[in-house]
N, C-alpha and C positions, 0 to 999 in steps of 0.2 A: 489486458485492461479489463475490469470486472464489469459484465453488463450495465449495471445502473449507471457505471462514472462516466460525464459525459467527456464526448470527444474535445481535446484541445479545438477553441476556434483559429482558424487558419486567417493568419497578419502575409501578405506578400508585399515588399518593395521591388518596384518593377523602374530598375535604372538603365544606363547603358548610353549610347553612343549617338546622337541625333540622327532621324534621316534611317534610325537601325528597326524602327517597328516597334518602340515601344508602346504606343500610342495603339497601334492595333492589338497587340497585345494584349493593353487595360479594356478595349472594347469587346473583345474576345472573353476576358474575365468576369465583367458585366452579365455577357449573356449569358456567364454560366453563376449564376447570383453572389457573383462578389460586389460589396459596395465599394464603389470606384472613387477616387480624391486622387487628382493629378497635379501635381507640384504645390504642395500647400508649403506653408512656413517650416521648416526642420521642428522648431521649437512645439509646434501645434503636434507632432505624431503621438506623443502619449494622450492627450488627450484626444484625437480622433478615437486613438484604439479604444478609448475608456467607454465613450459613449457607442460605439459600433452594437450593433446585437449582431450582425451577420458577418462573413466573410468579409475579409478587408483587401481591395490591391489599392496601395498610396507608390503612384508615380513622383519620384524623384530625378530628379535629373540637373545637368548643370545649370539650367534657367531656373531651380527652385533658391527661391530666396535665403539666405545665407548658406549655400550649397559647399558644404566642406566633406570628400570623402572619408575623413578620420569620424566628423558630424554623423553621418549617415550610419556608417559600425559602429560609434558607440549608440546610435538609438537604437539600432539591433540588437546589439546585448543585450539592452535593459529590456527588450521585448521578450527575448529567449528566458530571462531568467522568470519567468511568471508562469509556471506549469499549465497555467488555464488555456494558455496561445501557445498557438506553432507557427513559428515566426520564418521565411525565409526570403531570401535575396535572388531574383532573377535580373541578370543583365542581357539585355540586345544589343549584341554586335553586327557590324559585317563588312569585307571588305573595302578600305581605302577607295578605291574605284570605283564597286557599287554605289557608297556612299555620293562621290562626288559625282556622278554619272543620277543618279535622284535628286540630287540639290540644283544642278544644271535644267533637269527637269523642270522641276517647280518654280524655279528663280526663288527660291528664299534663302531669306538670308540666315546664316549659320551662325547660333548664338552665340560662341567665342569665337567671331571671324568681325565684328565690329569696324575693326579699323585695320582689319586684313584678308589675303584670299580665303575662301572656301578649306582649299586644302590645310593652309597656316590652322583655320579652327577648326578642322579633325585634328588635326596634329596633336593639337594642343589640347582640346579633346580627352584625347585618350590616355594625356599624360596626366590628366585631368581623375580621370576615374580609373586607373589601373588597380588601383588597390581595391577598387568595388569588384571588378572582374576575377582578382585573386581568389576575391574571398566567397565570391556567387556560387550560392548551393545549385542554379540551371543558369551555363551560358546557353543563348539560344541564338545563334548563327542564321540570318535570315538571306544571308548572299545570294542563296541556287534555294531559295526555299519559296513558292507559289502563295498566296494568300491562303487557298484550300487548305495548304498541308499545311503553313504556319497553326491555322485552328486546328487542327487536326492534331497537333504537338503539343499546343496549349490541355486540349480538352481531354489528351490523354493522361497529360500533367499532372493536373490540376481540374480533372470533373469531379462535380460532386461525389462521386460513386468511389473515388480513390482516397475519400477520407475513411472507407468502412472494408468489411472482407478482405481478408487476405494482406491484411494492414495496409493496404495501396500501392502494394509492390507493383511497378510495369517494366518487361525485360524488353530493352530495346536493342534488337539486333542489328549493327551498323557494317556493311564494305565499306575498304576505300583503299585509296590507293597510298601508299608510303611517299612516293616523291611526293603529294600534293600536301605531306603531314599530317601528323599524328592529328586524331577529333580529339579538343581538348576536354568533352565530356566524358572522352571514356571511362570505367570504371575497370574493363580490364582489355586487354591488348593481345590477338594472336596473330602468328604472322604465316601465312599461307604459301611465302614463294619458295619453296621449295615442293611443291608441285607441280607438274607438268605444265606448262604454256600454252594454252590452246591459241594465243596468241599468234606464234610460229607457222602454225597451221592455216596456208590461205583460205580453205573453205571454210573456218571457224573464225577467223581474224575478227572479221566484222560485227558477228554476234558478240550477243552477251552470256553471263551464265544464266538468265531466265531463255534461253533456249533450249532444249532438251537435247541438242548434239552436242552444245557444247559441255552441258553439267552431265552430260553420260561419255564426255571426254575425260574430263577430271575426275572423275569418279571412278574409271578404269586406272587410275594411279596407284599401283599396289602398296602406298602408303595412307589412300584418301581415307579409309575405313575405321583405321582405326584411329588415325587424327580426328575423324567428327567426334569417334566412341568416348576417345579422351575427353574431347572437349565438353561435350555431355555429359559427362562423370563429375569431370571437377565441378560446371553449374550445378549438375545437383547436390552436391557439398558447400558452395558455397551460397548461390541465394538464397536459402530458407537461413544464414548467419549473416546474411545482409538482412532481411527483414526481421530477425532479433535484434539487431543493431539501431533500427527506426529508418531502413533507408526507404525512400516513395519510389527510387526511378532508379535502376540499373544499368548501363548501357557497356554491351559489348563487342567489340571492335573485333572486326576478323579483314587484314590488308593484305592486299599480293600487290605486283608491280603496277597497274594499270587498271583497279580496282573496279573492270569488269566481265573477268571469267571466272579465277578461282574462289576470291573474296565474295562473289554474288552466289555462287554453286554452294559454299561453303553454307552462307549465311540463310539461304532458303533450306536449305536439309536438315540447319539445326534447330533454326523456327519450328519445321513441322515437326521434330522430336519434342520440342519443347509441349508444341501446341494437341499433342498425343495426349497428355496428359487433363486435357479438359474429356476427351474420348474413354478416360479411362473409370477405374471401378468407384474414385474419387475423384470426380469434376470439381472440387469444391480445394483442391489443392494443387489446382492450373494456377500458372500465371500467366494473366493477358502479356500478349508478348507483339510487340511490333515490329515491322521489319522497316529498313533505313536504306538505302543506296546512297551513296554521298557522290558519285561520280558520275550517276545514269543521272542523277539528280541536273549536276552541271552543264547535264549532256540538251538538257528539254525533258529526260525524260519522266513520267514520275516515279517518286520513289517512297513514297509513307503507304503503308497498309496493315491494318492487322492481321496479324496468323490467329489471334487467340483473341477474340473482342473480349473487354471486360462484361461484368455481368451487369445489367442496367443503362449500358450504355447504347442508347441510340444509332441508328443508322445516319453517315452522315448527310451534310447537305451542300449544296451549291451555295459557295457566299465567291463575293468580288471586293471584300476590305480591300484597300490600300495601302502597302506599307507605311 
């Protein structure tokens, strides 16, 4: 894009599932100066957009008035089709369980559960917006996710600083375990269990791969080296053609059985290769890269951190939103 042309303004619909964080979300959006409008009329979204001068996030969800998921994609399209905007769909989901174990919480009532349980209006729910969740350029899964690192997800997103440099490329490096399923964010998928188990091993059982006995377990696997080498290789082939392509968020998935010895060892070794590259003779064609645990995560423990902060972006801070 030629200096002078200005940057497309950023439109987000921020939909998904009651009870799943939308709502924090849009507050989170806020404080990174988007102008917020939560469930206005379908029919009113072109003209919000017309008159916005700033960043736009417009919460939709099934309590917005004429709420039809077919409604919602086509006012997307006609958003995308106007070169001036860049228009995209974020849906909050999260577990069945979670869900009803939050609404139990709060006693409120579930806006398609009216004249049924709690559960009937998830249910119904989801069958409700499935087609918004197909077609969402970020699901954002909030089940095992803390208020902290939910912002922390957002702001990596979606900060100001990721509409410029480097087109807004952020590689997110995700473990996890196969039985618990595939992250349906992923953009690409490698599979670690054919490495050694430290598992097996009772004095390593316990830990994780942020231990250094165990990731100097795995590491001694006379295939470990050159599986990172590969995997290294192919990213640098292939994200500098995701960011020709317009992508903001990358995320790639590294799974073994129980996603947390090999899958964590794997996923911290290729960060810090990745994250070499802000160290190197060109800092200036690093990509801010985060690291993901999805299992340490379920576990209590945390698991969002930068290996590679972006450029401009602040140190974080203590918040306590609420889902």
């Amino acid at each position: 894009m030629h200096e002078d042309t200005p940057l497309p303004r950023r439109i987000l619909l921020v939909t998904g599932l009651s009870g799943a964080g939308k709502s924090s979300i849009l507050r989170i959006l806020e404080d990174l100066g988007h102008e917020v409008i939560d469930n206005p009329p379908l029919g009113m979204l072109d003209e919000i957009v017309a008159r916005a001068e700033r960043p736009v996030a417009i919460g939709v969800d099934s309590r917005t008035r004429g709420f039809d998921a077919s409604a919602v994609l086509a006012a997307l399209a006609r958003l995308r089709v106007n070169p001036a905007l860049n228009a995209e769909l974020i849906y909050a989901t999260a577990e069945e369980s979670v869900l009803l174990r939050r609404y139990t919480a709060t006693r409120r009532r579930h806006p398609q559960a009216v004249h049924g349980t709690v559960k009937e209006g998830i249910e119904a729910e989801i069958r409700l917006t499935s087609p918004l969740r197909e077609a969402a350029d970020v699901v954002i899964d909030t089940s095992d996710l803390p208020p902290p690192e939910l912002r922390q997800l957002v702001e990596a997103r979606f900060g100001e600083w990721s509409a410029g440099g480097l087109d807004g490329l952020t590689v997110a490096l995700m473990s996890f375990a196969f039985p618990a399923g595939l992250p349906r964010e992923a953009d690409m998928v490698f599979d670690a269990r054919f490495l050694t188990n430290p598992y097996y091993d009772p004095a390593l059982s316990a830990m994780t791969g942020l231990d250094a006995a165990v990731a100097d377990y795995v590491a001694n696997d006379p295939d470990y080296a050159e599986f990172l080498d590969r995997m290294a290789s192919l990213l640098e082939l292939v994200l500098p053609r995701f960011v020709r392509e317009g992508k903001k968020y990358a995320t790639i998935a590294i799974g073994c059985s129980g996603g947390r010895h090999r899958s964590v060892t794997l996923v911290e070794a290729l960060a810090r290769r990745l994250a070499q590259r802000a160290d190197s003779a060109h800092p200036q064609d690093a990509w801010p890269v985060v690291i993901m645990h999805r299992e340490l995560a379920r576990q209590g423990r945390s698991s969002w951190r930068w290996a590679n902060r972006p450029r401009g972006l602040a140190e974080p801070t203590e918040h306590t939103d609420p889902q």
